[in-house]
N, CA and C atoms as an extended XYZ file, in Angstrom:
345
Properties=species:S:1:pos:R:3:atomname:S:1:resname:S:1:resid:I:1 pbc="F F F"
N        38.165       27.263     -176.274 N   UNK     1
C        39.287       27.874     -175.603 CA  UNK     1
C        40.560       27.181     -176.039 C   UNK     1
N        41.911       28.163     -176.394 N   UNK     2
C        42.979       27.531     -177.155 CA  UNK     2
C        43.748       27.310     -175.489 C   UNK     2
N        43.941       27.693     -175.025 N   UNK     3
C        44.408       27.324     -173.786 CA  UNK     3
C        44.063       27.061     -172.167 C   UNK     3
N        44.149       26.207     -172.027 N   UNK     4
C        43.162       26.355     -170.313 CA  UNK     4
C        43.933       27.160     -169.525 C   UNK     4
N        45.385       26.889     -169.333 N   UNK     5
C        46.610       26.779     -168.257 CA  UNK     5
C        47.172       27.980     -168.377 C   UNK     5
N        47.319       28.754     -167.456 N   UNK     6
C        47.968       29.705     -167.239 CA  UNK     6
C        49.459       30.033     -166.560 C   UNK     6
N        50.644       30.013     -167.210 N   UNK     7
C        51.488       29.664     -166.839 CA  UNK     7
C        52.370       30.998     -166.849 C   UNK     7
N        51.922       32.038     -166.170 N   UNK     8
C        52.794       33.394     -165.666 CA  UNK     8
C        53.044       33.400     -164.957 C   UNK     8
N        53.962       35.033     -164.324 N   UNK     9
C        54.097       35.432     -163.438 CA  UNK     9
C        53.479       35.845     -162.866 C   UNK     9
N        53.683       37.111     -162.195 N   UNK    10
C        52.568       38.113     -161.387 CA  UNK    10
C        51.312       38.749     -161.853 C   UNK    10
N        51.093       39.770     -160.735 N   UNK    11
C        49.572       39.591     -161.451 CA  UNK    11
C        49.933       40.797     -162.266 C   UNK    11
N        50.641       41.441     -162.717 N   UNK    12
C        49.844       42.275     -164.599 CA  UNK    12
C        50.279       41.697     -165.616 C   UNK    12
N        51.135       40.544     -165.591 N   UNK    13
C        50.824       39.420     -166.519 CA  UNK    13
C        49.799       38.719     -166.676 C   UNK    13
N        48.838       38.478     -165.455 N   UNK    14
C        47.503       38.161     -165.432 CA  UNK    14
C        46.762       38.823     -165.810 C   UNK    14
N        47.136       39.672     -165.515 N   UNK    15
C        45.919       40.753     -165.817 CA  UNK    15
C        45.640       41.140     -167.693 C   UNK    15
N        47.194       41.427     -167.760 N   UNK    16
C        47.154       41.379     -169.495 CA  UNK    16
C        46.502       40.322     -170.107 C   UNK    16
N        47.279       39.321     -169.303 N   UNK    17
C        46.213       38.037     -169.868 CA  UNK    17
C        45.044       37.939     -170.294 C   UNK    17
N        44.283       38.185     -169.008 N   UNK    18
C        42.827       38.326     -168.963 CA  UNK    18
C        42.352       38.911     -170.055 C   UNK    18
N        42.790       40.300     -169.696 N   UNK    19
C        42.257       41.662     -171.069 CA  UNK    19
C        42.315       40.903     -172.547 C   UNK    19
N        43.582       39.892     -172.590 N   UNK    20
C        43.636       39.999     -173.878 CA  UNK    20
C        42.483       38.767     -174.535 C   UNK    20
N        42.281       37.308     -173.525 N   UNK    21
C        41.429       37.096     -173.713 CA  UNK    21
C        40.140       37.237     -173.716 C   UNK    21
N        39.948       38.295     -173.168 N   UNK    22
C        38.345       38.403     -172.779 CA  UNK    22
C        38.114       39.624     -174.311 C   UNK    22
N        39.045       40.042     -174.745 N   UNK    23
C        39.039       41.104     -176.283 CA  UNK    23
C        38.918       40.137     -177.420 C   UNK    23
N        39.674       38.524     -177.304 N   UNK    24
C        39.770       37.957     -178.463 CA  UNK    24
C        38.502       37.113     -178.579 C   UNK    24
N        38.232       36.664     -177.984 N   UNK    25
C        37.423       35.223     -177.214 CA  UNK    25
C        35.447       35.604     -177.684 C   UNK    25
N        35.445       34.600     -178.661 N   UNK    26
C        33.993       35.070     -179.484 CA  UNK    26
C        32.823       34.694     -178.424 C   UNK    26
N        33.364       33.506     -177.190 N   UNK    27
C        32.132       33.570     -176.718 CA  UNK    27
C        32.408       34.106     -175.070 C   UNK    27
N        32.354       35.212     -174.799 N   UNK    28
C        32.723       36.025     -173.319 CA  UNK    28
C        31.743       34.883     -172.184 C   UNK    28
N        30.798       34.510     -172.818 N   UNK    29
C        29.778       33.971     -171.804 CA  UNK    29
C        30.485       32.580     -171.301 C   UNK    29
N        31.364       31.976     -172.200 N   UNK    30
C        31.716       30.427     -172.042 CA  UNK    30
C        33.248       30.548     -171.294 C   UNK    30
N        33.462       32.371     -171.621 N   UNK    31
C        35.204       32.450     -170.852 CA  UNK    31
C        34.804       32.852     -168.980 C   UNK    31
N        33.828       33.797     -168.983 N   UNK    32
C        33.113       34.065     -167.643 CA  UNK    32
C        33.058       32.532     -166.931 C   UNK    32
N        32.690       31.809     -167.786 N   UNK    33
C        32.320       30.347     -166.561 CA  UNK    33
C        33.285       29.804     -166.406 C   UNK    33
N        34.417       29.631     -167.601 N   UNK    34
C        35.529       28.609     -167.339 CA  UNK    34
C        36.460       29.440     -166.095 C   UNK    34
N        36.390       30.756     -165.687 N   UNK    35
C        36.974       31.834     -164.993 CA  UNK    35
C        36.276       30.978     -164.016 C   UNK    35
N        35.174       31.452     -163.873 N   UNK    36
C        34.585       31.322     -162.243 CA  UNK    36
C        34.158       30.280     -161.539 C   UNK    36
N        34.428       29.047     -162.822 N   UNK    37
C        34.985       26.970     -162.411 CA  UNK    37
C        36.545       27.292     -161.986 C   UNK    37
N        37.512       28.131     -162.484 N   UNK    38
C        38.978       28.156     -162.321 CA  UNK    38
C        39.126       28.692     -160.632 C   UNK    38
N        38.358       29.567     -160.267 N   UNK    39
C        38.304       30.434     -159.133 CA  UNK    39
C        38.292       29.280     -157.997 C   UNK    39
N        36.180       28.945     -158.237 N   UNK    40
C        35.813       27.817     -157.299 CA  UNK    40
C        37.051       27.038     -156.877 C   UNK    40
N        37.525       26.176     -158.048 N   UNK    41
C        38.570       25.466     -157.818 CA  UNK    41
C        39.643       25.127     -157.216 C   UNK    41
N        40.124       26.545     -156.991 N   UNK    42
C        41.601       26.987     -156.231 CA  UNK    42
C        40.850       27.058     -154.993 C   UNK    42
N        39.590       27.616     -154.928 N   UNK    43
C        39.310       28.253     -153.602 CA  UNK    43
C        39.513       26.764     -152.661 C   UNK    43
N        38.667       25.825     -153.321 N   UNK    44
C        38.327       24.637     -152.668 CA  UNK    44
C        39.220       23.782     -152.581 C   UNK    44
N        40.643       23.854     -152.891 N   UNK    45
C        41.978       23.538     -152.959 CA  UNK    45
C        42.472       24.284     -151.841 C   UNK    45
N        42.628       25.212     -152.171 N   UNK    46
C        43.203       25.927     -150.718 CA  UNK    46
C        42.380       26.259     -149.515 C   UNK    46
N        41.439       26.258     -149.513 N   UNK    47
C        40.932       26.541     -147.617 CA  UNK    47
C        40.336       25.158     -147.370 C   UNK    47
N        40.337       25.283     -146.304 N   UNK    48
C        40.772       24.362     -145.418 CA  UNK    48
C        39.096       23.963     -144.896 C   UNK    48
N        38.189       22.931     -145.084 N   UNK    49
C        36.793       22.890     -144.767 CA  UNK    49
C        36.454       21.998     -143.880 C   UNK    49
N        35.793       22.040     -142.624 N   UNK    50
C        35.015       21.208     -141.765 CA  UNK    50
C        34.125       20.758     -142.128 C   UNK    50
N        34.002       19.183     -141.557 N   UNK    51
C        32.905       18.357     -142.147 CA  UNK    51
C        32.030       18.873     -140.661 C   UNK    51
N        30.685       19.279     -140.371 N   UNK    52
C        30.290       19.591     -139.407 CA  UNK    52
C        29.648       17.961     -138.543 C   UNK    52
N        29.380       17.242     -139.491 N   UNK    53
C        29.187       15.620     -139.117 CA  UNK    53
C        30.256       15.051     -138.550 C   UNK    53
N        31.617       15.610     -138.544 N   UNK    54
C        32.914       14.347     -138.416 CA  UNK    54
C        33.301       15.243     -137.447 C   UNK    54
N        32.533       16.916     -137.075 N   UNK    55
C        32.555       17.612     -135.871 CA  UNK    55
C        31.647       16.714     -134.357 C   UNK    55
N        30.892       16.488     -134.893 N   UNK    56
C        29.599       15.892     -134.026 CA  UNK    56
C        29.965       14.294     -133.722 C   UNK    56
N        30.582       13.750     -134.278 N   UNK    57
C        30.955       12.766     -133.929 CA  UNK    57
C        31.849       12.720     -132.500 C   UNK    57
N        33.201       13.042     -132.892 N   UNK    58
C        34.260       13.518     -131.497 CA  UNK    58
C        33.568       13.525     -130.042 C   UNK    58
N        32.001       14.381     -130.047 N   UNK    59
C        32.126       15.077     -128.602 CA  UNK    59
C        30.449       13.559     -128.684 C   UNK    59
N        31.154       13.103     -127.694 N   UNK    60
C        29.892       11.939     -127.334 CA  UNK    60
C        29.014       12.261     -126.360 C   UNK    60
N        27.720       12.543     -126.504 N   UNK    61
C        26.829       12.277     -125.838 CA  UNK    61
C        26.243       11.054     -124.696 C   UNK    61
N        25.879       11.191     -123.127 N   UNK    62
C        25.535       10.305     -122.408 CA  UNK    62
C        24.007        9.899     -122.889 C   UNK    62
N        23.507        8.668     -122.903 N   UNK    63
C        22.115        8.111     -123.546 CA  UNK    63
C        21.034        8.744     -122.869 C   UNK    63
N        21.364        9.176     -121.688 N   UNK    64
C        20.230        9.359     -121.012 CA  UNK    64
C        20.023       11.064     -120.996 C   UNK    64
N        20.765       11.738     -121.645 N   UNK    65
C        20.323       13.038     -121.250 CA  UNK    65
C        19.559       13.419     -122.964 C   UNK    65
N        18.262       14.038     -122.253 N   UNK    66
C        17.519       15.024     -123.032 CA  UNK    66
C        17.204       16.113     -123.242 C   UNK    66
N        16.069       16.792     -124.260 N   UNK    67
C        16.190       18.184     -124.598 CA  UNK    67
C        15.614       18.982     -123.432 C   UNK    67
N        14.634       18.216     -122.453 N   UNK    68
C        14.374       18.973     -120.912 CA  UNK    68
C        15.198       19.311     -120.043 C   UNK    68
N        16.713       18.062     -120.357 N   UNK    69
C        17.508       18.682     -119.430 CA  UNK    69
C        18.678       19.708     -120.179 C   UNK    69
N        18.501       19.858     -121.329 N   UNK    70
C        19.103       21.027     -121.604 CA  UNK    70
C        18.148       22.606     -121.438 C   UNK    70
N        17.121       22.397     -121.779 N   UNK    71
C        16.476       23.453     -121.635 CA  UNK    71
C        16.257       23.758     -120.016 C   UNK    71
N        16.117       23.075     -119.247 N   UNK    72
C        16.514       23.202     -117.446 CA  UNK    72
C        17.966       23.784     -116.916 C   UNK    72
N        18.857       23.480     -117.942 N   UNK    73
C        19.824       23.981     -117.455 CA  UNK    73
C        20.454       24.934     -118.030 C   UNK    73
N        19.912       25.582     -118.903 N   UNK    74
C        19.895       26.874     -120.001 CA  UNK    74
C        19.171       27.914     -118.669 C   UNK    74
N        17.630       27.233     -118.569 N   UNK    75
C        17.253       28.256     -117.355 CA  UNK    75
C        18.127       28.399     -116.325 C   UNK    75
N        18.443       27.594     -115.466 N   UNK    76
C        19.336       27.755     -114.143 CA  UNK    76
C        20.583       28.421     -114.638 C   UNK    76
N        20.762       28.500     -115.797 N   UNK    77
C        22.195       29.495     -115.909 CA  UNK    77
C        21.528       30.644     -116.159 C   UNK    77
N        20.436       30.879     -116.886 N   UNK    78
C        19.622       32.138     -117.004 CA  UNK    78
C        19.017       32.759     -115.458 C   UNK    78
N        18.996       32.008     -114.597 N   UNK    79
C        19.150       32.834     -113.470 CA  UNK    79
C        20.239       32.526     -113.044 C   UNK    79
N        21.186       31.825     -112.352 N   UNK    80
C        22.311       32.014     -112.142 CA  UNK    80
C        22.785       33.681     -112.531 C   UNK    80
N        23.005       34.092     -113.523 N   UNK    81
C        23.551       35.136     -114.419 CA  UNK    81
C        22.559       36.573     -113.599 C   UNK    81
N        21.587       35.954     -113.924 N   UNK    82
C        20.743       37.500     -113.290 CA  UNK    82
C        20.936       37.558     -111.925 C   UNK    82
N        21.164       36.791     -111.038 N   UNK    83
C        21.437       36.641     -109.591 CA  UNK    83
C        22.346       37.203     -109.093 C   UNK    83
N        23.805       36.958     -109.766 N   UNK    84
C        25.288       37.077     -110.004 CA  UNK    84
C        25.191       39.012     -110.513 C   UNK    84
N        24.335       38.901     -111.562 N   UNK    85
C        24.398       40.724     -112.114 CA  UNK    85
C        24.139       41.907     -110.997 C   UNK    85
N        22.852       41.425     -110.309 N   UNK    86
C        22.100       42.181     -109.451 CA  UNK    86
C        22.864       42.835     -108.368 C   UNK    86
N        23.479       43.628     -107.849 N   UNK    87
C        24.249       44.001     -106.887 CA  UNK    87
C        23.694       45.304     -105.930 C   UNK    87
N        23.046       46.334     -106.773 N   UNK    88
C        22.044       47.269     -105.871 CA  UNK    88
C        21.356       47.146     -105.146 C   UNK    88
N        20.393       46.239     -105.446 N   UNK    89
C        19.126       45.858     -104.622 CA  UNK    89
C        18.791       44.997     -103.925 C   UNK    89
N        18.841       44.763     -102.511 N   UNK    90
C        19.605       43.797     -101.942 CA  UNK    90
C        18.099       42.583     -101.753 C   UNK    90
N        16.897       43.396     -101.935 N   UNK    91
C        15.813       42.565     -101.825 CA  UNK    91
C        15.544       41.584     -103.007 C   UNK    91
N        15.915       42.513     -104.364 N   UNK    92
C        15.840       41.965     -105.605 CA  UNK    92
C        16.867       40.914     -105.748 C   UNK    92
N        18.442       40.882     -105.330 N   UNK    93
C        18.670       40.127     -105.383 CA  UNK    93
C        18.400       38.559     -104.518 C   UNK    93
N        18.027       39.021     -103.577 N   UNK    94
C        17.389       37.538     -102.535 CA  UNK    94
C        16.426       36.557     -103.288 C   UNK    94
N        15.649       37.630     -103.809 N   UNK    95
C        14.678       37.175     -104.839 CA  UNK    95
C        14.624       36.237     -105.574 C   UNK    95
N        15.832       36.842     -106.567 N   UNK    96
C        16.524       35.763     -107.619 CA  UNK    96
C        17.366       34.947     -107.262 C   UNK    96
N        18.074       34.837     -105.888 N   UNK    97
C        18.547       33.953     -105.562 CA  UNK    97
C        18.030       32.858     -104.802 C   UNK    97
N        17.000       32.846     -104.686 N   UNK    98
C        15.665       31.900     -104.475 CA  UNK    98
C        15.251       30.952     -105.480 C   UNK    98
N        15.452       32.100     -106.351 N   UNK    99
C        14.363       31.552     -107.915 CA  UNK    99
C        15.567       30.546     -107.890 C   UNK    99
N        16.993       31.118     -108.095 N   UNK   100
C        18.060       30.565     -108.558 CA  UNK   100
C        18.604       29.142     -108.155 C   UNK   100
N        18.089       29.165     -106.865 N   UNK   101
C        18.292       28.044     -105.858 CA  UNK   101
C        16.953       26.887     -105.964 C   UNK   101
N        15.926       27.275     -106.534 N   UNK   102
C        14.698       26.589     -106.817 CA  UNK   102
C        15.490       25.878     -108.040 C   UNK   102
N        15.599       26.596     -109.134 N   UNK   103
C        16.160       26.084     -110.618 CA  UNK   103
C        16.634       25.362     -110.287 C   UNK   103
N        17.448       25.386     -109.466 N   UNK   104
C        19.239       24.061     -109.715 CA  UNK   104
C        18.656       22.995     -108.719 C   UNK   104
N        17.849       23.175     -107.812 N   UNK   105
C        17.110       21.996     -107.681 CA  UNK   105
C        16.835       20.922     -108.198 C   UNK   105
N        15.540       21.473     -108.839 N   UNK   106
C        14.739       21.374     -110.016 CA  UNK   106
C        15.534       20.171     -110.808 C   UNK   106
N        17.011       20.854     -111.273 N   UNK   107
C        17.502       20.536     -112.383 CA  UNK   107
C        18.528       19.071     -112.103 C   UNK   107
N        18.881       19.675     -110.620 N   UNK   108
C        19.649       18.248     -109.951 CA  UNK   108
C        18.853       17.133     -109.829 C   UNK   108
N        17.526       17.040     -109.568 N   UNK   109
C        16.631       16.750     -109.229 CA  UNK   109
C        16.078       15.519     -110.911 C   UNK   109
N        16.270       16.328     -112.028 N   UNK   110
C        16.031       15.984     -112.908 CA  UNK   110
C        16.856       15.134     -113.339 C   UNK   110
N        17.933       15.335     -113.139 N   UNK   111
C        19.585       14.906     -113.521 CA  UNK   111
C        19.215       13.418     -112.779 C   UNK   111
N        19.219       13.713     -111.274 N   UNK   112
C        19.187       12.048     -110.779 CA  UNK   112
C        18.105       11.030     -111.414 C   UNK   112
N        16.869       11.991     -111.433 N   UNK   113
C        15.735       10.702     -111.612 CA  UNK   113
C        16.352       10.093     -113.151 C   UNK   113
N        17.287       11.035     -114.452 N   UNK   114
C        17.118       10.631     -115.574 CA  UNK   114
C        18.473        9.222     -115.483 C   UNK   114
N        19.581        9.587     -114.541 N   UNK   115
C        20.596        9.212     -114.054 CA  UNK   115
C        20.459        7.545     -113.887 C   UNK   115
């Protein structure tokens, strides 16, 4: 390649560009890659990327809580929610607001002993 750098204006100066190298250029296969290393490049220059590790760091975790008490309190919001929805049926909802009131027990319950 006689030139890397592209130093135009807008894009149908680019564009001519392009056309004219990709017409002169004996090996199309070696201009395709240096194109789509040029692309990557800018892309990863300009947007803007989260480290998802230096995300996880920030929000601190207490030592003592575990994956039972997340999954306990995934349920108690999973009834919570159905308890809260139910509004027709006044038996059905008692129901679940039983269950609902068992859960958060349960879960307070879990909370202290891990506490």
């Amino acid at each position: 390649m006689a030139n890397k750098t592209y130093l135009g204006g807008g894009t149908e100066e680019l564009d001519k560009y392009l056309s004219t190298r990709t017409t002169t250029e004996n090996d199309v296969e070696q201009l395709v890659d240096n194109f789509s290393k040029a692309v990557q490049s800018s892309c990863w220059r300009s947007f803007q990327i989260t480290d998802a590790r230096k995300k996880n760091n920030f929000k601190k975790s207490v030592p003592w809580w575990t994956d039972s008490l997340s999954i306990m309190r995934k349920r108690v919001n999973a009834c919570r929610r159905l308890y809260q929805r139910t509004r027709n049926d006044e038996e059905l909802r008692e129901g679940r607001k039983q269950k609902y009131i068992e859960e958060k027990g349960k879960y307070q319950a879990g909370i202290s002993t891990k506490n």
